[in-house]
C-alpha positions in Angstrom: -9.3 26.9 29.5 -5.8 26.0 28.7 -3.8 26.4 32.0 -0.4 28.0 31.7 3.1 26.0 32.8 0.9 23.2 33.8 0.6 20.1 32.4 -2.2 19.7 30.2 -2.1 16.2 28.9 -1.2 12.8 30.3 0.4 10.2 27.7 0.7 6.5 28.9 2.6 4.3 27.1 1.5 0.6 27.8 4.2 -1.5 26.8 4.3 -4.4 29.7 2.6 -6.9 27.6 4.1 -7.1 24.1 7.0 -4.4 24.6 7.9 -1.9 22.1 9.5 -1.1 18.7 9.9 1.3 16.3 7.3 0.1 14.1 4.9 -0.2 17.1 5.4 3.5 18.4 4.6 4.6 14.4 1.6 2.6 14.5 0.5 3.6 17.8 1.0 7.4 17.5 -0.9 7.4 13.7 -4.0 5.8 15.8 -4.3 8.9 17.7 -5.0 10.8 14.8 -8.3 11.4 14.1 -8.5 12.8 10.7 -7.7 9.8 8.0 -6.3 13.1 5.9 -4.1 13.8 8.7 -2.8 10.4 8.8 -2.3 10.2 4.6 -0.1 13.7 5.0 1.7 12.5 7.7 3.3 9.3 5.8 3.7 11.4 2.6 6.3 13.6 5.2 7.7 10.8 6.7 8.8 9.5 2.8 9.9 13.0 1.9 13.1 12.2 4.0 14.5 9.7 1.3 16.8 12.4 0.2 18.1 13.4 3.1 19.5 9.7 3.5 22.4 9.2 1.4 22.8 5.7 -0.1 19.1 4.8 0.2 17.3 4.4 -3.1 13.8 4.1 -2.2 11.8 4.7 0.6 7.8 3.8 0.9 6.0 4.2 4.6 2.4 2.4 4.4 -0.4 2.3 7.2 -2.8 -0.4 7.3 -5.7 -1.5 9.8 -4.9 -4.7 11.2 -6.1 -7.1 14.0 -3.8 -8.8 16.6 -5.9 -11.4 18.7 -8.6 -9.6 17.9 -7.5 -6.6 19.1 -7.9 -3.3 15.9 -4.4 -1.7 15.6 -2.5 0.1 12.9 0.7 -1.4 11.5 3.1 0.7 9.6 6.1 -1.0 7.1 9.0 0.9 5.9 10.5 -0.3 2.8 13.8 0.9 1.9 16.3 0.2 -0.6 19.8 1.4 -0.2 23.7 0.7 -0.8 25.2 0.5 2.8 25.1 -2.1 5.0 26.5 -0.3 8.0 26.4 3.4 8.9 28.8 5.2 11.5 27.6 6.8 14.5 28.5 10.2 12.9 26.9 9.5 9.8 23.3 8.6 11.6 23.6 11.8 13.5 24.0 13.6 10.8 21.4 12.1 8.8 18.7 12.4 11.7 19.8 16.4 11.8 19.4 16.6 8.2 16.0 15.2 8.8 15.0 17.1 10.9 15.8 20.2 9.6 14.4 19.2 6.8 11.0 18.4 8.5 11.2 21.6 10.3 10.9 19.7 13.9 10.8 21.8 16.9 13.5 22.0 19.5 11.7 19.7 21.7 11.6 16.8 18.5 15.0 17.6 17.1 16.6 16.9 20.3 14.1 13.7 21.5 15.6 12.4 18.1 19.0 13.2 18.2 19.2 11.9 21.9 17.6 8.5 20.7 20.6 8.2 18.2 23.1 8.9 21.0 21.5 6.5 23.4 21.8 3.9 20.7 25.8 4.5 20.0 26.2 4.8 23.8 24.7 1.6 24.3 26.6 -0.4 21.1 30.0 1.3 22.4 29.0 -0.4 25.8 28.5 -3.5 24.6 31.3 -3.8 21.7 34.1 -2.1 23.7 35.0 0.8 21.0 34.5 4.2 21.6 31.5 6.0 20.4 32.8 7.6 17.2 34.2 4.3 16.1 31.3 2.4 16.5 29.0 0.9 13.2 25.8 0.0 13.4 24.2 -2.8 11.5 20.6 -3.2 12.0 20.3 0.0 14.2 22.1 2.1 11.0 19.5 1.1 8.4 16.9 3.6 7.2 14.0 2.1 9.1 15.5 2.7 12.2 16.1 6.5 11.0 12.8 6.4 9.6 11.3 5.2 13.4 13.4 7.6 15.5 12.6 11.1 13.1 8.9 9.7 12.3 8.3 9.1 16.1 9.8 12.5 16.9 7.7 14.5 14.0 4.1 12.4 15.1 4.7 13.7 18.5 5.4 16.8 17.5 2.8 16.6 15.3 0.2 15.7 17.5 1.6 18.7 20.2 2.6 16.2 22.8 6.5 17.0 23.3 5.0 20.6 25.5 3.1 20.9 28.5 2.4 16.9 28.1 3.4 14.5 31.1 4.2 10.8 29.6 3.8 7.7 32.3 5.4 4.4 31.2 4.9 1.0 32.2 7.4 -1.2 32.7 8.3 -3.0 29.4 8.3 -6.5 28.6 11.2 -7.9 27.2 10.1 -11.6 26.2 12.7 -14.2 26.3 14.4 -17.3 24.7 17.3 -16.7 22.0 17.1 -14.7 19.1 19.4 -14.2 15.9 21.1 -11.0 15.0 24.2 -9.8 12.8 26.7 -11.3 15.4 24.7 -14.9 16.0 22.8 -16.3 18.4 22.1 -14.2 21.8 19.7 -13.8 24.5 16.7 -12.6 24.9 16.8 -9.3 24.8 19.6 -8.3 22.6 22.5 -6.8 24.1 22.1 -3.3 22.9 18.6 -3.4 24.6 19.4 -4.7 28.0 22.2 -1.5 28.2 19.6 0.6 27.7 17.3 -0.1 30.3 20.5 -0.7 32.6 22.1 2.6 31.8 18.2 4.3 32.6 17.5 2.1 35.1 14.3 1.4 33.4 11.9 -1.4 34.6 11.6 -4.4 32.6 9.7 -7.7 33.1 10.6 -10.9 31.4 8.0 -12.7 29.1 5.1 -13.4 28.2 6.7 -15.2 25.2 9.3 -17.1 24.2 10.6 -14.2 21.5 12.0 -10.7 21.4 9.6 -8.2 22.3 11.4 -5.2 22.9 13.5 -3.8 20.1 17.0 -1.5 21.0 15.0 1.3 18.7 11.9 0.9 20.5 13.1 1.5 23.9 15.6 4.2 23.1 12.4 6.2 22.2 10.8 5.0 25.4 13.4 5.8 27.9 13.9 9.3 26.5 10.6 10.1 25.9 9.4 9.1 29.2 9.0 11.4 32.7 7.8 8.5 35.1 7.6 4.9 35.4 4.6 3.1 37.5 3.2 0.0 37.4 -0.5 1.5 37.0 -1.9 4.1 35.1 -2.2 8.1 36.5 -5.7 9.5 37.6 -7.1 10.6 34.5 -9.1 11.1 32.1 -8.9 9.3 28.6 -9.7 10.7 25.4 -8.1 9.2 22.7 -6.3 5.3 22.3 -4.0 4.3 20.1 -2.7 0.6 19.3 0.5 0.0 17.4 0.8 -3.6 16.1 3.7 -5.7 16.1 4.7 -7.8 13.0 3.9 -11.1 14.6 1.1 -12.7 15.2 1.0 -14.2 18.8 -0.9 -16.4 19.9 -2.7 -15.6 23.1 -1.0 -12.4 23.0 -1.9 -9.3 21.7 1.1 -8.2 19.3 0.4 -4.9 20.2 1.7 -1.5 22.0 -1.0 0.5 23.4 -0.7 4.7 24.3 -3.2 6.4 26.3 -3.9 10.1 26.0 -5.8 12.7 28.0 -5.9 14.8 30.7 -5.7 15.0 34.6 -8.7 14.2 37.1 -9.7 17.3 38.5 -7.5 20.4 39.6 -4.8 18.2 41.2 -1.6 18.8 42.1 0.2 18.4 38.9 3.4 16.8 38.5 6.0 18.8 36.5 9.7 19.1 35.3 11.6 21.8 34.7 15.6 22.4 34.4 17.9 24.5 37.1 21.0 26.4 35.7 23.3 27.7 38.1 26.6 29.8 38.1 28.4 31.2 41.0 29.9 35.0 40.1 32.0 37.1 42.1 33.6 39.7 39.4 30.6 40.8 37.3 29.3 44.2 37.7 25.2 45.4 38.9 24.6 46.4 35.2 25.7 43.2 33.3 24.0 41.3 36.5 20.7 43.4 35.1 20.8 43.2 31.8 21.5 39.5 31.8 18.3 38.6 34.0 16.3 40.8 31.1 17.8 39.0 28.3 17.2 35.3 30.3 13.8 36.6 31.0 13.3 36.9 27.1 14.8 33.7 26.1 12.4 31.0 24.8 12.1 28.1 27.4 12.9 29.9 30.5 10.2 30.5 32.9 12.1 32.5 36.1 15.3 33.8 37.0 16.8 34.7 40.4 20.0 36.6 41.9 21.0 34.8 45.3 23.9 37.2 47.6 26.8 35.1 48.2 30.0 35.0 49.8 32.9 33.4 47.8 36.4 32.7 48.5 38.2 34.5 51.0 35.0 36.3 52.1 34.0 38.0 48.5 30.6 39.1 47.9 29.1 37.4 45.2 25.8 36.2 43.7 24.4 33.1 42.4 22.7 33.3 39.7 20.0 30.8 39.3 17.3 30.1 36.6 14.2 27.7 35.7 14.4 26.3 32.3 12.0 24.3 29.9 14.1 21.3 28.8 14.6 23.4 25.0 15.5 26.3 26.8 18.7 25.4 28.5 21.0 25.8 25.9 19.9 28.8 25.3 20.5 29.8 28.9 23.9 28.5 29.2 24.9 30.4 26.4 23.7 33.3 27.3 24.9 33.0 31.0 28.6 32.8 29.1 28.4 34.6 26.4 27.5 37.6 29.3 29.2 36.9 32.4 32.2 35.2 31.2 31.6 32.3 34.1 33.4 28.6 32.6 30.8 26.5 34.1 27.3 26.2 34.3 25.7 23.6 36.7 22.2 22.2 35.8 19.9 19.3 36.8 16.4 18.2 36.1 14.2 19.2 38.9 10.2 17.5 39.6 7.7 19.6 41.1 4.5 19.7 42.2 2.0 22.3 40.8 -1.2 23.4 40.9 -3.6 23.8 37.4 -3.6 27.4 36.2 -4.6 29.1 33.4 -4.9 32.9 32.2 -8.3 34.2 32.1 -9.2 37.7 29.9 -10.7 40.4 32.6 -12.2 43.8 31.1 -12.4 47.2 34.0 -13.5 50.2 33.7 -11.1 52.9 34.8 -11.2 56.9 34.6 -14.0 56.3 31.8 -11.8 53.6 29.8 -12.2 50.2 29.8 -9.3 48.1 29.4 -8.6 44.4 29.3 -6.0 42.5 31.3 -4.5 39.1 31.8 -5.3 37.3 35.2 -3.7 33.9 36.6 -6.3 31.7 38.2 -4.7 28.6 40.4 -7.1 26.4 41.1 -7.4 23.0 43.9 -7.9 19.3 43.2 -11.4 20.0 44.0 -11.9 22.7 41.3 -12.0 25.7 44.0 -10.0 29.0 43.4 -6.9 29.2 45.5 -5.5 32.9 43.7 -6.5 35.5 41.4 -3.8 37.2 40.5 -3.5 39.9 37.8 -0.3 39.9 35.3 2.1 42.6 36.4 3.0 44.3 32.7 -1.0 44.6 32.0 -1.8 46.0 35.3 1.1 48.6 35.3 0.0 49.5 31.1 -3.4 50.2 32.9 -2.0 52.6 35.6 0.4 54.4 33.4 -2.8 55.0 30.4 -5.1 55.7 33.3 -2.6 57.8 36.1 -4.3 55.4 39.1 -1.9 53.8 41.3 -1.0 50.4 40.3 -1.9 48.6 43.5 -5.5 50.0 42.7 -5.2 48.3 39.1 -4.4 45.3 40.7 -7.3 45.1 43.5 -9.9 46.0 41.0 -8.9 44.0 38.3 -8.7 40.7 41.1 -12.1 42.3 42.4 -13.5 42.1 39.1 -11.9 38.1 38.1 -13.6 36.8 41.3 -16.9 38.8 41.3 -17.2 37.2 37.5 -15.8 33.5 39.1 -18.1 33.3 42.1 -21.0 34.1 39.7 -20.1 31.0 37.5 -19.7 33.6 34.6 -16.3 32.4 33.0 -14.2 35.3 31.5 -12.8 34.1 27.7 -9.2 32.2 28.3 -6.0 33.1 26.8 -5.2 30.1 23.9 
């Protein structure tokens, strides 16, 4: 049963021993694979992006089993070979999109990526003084670091966690002493890294070793990828782990990042995101007002629009127009809220919620002699009980038009028929 605008997995990312990095997100993410095929393909795509890196020569991504105190983990090396030494911020985003496209990444992985890159140029323009589109990045503008921000987006994608997939963090672990990079001798963690987590306002704790744990790559994945932050894991249920190693060897310290995936205890309340757009109008006529909520409705990503009565300035009627948007879907939306109204200005914000588990069940009713199959919404308690049954409007009115009943019959005999079949324990066949 697969519920519908629900969350249906739970990803934790453990990072608050050994931290994270690139590498270590690769290695973690190929462990959840469990098809050794799968795994083989996957690094054969990830290497098919050589040519969509200019300067770079070479390009080999290898997997191997490995053992950090102990501890079984997969550890992924890229080797590169290629005639730069720095790359601009424009050139990396261009090569990311290139790579994308090229991998054929969905919205959601294009834009975890390309956000990744910009959170890395924000962070070195922070840090160096120079405006975005003049800053050149050293380490971060190498091909592994491209190779770690597209392959982390395409094994997500891969693996269908960037939908309907809530991901917990822990706080990361930074480590601590000095360490060496292209401008000398710093602290503990570089620079780049500690804007970061400052800009986000992401947790860190310092330790457990006296070295970097927590790369500038790694934890511009994190903090985009991330919904919430807790010190303990969510109520759930684990299915699969995966452990990313680090390079190092540590003693008394697993070198390793751990993820966690599965789904959530029960029938709970659910937490969720979604986007609000809104735009104030006061000059658009009822027909344009109706056929943009129909053209909204249709767009990929957005899961409800509404028309709020206003008054504007000097006492004008008006309307707000307000819609719920998947995080791909909103800028679509704003486009399309433009593009039809002619408004300058769209607000939006990200918006938690709390929601109950649902899913869409397959009922079959007999009407005038016909029987017919419709879709009906079942929301359901922590405890697993049925809090509504409630049929989808377009199949429900396609019944009473074929059938000439009156709709509100369709509806209490189709809802009749979903609980009669519930209460018996007999599950009608869910909608994939």
């Amino acid at each position: 049963m697969i519920p519908e605008e629900a969350v249906k997995r739970l990803l934790v990312v453990d990072c608050q021993v050994s931290g994270i990095s690139g590498d270590m997100i690769l290695g973690a993410l190929l462990d959840l694979y469990e098809d050794e095929g799968r795994i083989r393909k996957a690094i054969e795509t990830l290497e098919s992006i050589k040519d969509c890196i200019k300067s770079c020569g070479r390009l080999k991504v290898s997997v191997e089993e490995t053992t950090r105190e102990g501890i079984r983990a997969k550890s992924v090396k890229v080797e590169f070979e290629e005639d730069t030494r720095s790359r601009t911020g424009v050139e990396l985003k261009e090569t990311v999109t290139r790579c994308a496209e090229h991998l054929g990444l969905s919205t959601e992985a294009r834009e975890l990526a390309l956000r990744t890159i910009d959170t890395l140029l924000e962070a070195e323009s922070k840090v160096h003084g120079e405006p975005v589109e003049r800053v050149h990045l050293h380490e971060m503008g190498s091909t592994d670091t491209i190779v770690d921000v597209v392959g982390a987006a395409y094994l997500l994608d891969d693996l269908n966690l960037l939908k309907d997939t809530m991901v917990y963090s822990t706080p990361v672990s930074v480590g601590g002493g000095t360490m060496r990079f292209s401008h000398g001798v710093t602290s503990a963690p570089a620079p780049a890294t500690l804007e970061i987590v400052r800009s986000r306002r992401f947790p860190i704790v310092g330790g457990p070793v006296d070295r970097e744990l927590a790369t500038p790559t790694g934890v511009a994945v994190l903090v985009n990828l991330v919904d919430e932050v807790a010190p303990f894991y969510p109520s759930m249920k684990p299915q699969r782990v995966g452990y990313g190693a680090g390079r190092m060897n540590i003693e008394g310290v697993p070198n390793i990042l751990r993820v966690i995936l599965g789904e959530p205890v029960g029938g709970a309340l659910i937490p969720d995101e979604v986007y609000v757009l809104e735009t104030n109008l006061d000059d658009v006529t009822g027909e344009s007002l109706g056929y943009l909520m129909d053209r909204l409705l249709r767009c990929d990503g957005v899961r409800d629009v509404s028309l709020i009565p206003m008054f504007t300035k000097k006492g004008r009627p008006g309307n707000i127009v307000k819609v719920i948007a998947d995080r791909g879907g909103v800028e679509e939306a704003v486009r399309l809220l433009m593009e039809e109204t002619g408004t300058l200005g769209v607000r939006f914000y990200r918006c938690k919620r709390l929601i109950l588990a649902r899913e869409l069940i397959e009922v079959e009713v007999e009407v005038e002699g016909l029987r017919e199959t419709a879709l009906v919404k079942v929301s359901r308690d922590r405890d697993g009980r049925v809090i509504q049954v409630k049929p989808e409007y377009e199949d429900a009115r396609r019944i009473a038009l074929k059938t000439g009943r009156p709709l509100r019959s369709i509806i209490r005999s189709l809802t009749e028929e979903a609980m009669r079949r519930l209460e018996k324990g007999v599950e009608p066949p869910s909608r994939m």
